[in-house]
C-alpha positions as CSV (number, residue, x, y, z in Angstrom):
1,X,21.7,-109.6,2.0
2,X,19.4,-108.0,-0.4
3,X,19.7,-104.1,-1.0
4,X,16.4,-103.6,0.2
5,X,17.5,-105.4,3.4
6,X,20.8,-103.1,3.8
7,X,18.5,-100.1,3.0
8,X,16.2,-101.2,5.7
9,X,19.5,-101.9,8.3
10,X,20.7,-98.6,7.1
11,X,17.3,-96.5,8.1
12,X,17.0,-98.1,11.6
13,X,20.6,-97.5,12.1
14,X,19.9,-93.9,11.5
15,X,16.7,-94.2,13.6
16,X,18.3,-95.1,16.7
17,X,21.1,-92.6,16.4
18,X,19.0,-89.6,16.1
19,X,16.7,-90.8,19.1
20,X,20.3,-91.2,21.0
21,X,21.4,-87.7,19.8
22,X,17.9,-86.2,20.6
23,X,18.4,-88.0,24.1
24,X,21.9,-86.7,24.6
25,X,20.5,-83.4,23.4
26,X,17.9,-83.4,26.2
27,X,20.5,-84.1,29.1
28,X,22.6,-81.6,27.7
29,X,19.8,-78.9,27.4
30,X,18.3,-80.2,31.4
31,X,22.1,-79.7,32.9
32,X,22.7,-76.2,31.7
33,X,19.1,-75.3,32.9
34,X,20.0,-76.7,36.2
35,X,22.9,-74.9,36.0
36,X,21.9,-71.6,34.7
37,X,20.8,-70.4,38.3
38,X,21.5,-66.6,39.5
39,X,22.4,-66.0,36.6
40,X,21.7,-61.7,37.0
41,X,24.1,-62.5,40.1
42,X,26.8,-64.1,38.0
43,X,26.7,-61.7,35.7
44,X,27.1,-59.1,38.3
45,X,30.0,-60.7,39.9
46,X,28.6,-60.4,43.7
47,X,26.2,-61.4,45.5
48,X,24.6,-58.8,47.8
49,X,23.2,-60.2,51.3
50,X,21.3,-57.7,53.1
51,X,22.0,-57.6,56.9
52,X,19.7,-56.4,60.1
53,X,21.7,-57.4,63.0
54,X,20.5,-60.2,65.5
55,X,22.9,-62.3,67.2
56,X,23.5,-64.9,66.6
57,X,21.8,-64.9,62.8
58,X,23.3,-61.9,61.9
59,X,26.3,-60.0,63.7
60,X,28.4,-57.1,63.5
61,X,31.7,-56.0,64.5
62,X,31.4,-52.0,65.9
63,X,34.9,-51.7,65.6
64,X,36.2,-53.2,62.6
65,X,32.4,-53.1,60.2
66,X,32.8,-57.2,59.9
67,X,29.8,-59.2,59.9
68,X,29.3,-62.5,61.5
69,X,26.8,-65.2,62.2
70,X,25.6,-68.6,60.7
71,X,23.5,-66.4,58.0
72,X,26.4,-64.3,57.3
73,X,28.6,-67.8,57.2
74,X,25.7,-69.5,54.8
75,X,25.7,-66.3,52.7
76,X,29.1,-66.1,51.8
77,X,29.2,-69.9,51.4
78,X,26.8,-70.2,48.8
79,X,27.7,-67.2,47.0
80,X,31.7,-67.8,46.6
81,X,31.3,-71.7,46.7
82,X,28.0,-72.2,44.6
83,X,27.8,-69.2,42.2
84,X,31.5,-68.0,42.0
85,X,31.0,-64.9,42.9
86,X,32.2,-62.5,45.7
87,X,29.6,-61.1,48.7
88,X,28.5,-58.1,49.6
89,X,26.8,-57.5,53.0
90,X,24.3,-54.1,52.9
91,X,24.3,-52.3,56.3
92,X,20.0,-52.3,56.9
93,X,17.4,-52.3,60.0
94,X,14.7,-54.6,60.1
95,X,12.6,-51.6,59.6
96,X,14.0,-51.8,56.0
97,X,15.0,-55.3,55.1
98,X,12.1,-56.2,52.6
99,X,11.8,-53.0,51.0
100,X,15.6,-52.9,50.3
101,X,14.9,-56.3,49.1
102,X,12.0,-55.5,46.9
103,X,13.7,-52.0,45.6
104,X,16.7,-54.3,44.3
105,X,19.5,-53.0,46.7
106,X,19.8,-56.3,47.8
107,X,19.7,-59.9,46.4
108,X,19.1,-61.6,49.5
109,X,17.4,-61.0,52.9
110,X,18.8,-63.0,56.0
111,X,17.8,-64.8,58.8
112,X,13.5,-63.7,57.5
113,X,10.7,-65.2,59.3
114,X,8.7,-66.8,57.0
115,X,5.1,-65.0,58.0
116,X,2.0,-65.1,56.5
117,X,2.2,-61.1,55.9
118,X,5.9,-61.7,54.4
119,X,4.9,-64.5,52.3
120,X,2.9,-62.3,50.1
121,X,6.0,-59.5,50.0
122,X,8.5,-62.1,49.4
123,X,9.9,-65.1,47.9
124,X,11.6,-67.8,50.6
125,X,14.4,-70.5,50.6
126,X,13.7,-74.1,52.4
127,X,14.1,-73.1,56.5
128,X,17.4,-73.1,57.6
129,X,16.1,-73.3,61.1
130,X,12.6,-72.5,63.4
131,X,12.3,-69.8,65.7
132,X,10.1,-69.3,68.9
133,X,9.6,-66.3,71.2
134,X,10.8,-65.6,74.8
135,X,10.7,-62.8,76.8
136,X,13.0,-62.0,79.2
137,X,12.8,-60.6,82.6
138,X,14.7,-59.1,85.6
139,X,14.8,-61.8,88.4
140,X,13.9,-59.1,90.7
141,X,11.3,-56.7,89.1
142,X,8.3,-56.7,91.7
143,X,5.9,-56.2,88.9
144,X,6.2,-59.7,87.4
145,X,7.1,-61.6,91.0
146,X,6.6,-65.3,90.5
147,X,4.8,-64.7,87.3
148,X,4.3,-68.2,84.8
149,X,4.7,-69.0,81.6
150,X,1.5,-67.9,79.5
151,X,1.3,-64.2,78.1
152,X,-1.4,-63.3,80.1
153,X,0.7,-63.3,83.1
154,X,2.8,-60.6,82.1
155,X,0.2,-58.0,80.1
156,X,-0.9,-56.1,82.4
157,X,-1.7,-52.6,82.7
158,X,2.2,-50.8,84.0
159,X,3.9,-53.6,82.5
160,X,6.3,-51.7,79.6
161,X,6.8,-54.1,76.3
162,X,10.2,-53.7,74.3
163,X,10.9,-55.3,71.0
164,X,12.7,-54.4,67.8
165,X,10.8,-52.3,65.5
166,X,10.1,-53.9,62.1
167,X,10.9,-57.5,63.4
168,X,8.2,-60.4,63.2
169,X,8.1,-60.5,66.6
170,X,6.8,-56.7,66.9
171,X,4.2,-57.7,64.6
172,X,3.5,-60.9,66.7
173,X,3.6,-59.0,70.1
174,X,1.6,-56.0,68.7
175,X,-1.3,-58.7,68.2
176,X,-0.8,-60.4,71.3
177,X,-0.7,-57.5,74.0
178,X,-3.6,-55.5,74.9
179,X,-3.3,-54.4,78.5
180,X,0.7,-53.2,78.6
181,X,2.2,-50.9,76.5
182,X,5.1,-51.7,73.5
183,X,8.0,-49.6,73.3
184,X,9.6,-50.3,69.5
185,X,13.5,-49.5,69.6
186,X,15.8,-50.0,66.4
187,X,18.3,-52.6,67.5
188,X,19.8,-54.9,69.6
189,X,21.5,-53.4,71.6
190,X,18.9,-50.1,72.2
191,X,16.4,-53.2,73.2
192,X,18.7,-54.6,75.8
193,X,19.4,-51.3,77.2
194,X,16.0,-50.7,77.8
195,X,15.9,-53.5,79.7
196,X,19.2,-53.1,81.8
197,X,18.4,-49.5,83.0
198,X,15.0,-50.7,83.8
199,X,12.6,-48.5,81.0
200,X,11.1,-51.9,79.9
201,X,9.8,-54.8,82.2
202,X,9.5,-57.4,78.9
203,X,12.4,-57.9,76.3
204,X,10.6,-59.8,73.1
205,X,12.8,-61.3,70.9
206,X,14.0,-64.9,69.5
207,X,14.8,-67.6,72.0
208,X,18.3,-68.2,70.2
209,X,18.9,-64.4,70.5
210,X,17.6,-64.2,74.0
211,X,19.8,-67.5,74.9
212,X,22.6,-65.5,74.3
213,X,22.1,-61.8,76.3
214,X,21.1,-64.7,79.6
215,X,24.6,-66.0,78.8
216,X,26.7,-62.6,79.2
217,X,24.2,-61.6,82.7
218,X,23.0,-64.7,84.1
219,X,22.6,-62.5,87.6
220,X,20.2,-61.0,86.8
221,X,17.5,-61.9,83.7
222,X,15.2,-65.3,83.6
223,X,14.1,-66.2,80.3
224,X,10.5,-67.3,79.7
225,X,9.1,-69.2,76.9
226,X,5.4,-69.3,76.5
227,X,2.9,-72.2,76.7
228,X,1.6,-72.3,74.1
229,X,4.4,-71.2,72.1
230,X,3.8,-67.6,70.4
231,X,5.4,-67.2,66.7
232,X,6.6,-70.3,66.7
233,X,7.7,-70.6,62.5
234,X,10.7,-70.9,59.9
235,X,13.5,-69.1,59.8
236,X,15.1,-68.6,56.0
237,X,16.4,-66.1,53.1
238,X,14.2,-64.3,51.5
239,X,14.3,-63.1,48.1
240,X,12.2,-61.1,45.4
241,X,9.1,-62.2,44.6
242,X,10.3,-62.4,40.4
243,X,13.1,-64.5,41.3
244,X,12.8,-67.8,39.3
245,X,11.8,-70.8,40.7
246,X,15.2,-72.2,39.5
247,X,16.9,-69.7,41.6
248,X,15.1,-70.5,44.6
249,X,15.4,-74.2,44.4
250,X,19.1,-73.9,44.1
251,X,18.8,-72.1,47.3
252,X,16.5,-73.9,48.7
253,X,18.9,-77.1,47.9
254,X,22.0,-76.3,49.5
255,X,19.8,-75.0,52.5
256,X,18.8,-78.6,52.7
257,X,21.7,-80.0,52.2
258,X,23.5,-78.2,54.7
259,X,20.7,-79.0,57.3
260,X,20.5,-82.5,56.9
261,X,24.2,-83.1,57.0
262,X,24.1,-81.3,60.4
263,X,26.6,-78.0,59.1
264,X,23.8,-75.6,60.2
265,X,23.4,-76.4,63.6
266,X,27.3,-76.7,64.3
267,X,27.2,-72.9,62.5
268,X,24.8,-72.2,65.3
269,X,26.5,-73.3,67.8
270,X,29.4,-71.4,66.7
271,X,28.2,-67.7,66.0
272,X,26.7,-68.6,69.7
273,X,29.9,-69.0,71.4
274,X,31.7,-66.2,69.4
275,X,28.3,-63.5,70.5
276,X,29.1,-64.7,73.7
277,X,32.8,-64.2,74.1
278,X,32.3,-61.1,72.2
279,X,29.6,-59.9,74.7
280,X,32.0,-60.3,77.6
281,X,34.4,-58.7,76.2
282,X,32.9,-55.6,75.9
283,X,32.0,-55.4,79.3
């Protein structure tokens, strides 16, 4: 072989390893972006959830402070599993979810329907499940009687509203109702009250949430869900607007993946049970 052959070898020898280094160097350089995710969080070392109570989303134990639900169990699952980190939950009301979430006192909002009004606030994960509204009634409150199934049946002048201030289904109801009157309460459990002693006809909430308070006093409440459907839309985190769109893919991914392999829904079907039990035991 001529040197000017060998020289020629030589150069496309060199060719092809520098467009096999450059190659390598573009994997290399596409895995650490993939995994250089929440990486204010890492840094931190925790990842702070912020938590508005609503069984069986989001749950909390009076007695001990604990928190449970399928969020809560999703929240501390991707934070300790997927970023390394430990998890924080930050005591909140629905009232002041998003603003804690855009002020920075949180990382993540939970169990946030995704609304138009919220989409412009906030940033959202893939859904981790839908949500629909129900009302539910006393069996025997002769204001409603045989009432149906469409909204229309039950506002009406007398009939008294209650619902969970700062919730999308306040914001949904407050739309929908313009001959009864709303009363907004705090929480859960000052909404149910209302109900129980009989100062609201109507308790608005989810159907999943609602499911649950039937469960613990099937005597006496019906549940009613509408035709057609009111508020009837995903139910994810949500996070602050800025947040890369790395970071919310990587959310949005084990959302996804946790959904289609079923995890969610047997998460669900948990927190129900345990909102249940606890419900009768406080009785």
């Amino acid at each position: 072989m001529s040197f000017s052959n060998q020289l020629l070898q030589t150069r496309r020898l060199l060719l092809k390893s520098l467009c096999v280094g450059a190659s390598l160097l573009s994997i290399s350089g596409w895995t650490s972006a993939a995994d250089g995710t929440w990486e204010d969080v890492k840094k931190a070392g925790v990842l702070r959830c912020g938590a508005a109570v609503a069984a069986p989303y989001v749950m909390r134990d009076a007695r001990s402070g604990q928190y449970s639900g399928f969020f809560v169990d999703l929240c501390r699952d991707f934070g300790e599993k997927e970023l390394g980190v430990k998890v924080e939950f930050m005591d909140t009301n629905w009232d002041n979810l998003v603003a804690g979430l855009q002020s920075g006192s949180w990382d993540l909002a939970m169990a946030l329907n995704e609304t138009p009004e919220r989409k412009r606030a906030v940033a959202f994960s893939s859904a981790a499940m839908d949500y629909q509204i129900s009302f539910i009634v006393n069996k025997d409150n002769p204001k409603l009687g045989n009432s149906g199934t469409a909204v229309e049946d039950y506002d009406k002048p007398g009939v008294r509203f209650v619902v969970m201030s700062g919730t999308a289904q306040d914001k949904l109801i407050t739309q929908t109702i313009k001959n009864g009157s709303i009363q907004r309460l705090p929480g859960v459990d000052e909404t149910r009250l209302a109900l129980i002693s009989r100062r609201a006809d109507v308790l608005v909430d989810a159907s999943d949430t609602n499911k649950l308070f039937i469960a613990a006093n099937p005597d006496w409440t019906r549940e009613v869900l509408l035709e057609p459907a009111l508020g009837k839309m995903p139910v994810a985190f949500g996070m602050r607007l800025n947040r890369s769109e790395a970071d919310i893919q990587a959310l949005s991914e084990y959302v996804d993946r946790r959904r289609a392999a079923g995890e969610i829904d047997a998460l669900i079907d948990k927190a129900a049970k345990d909102a249940v039990e606890a419900s009768k035991a406080a009785r």
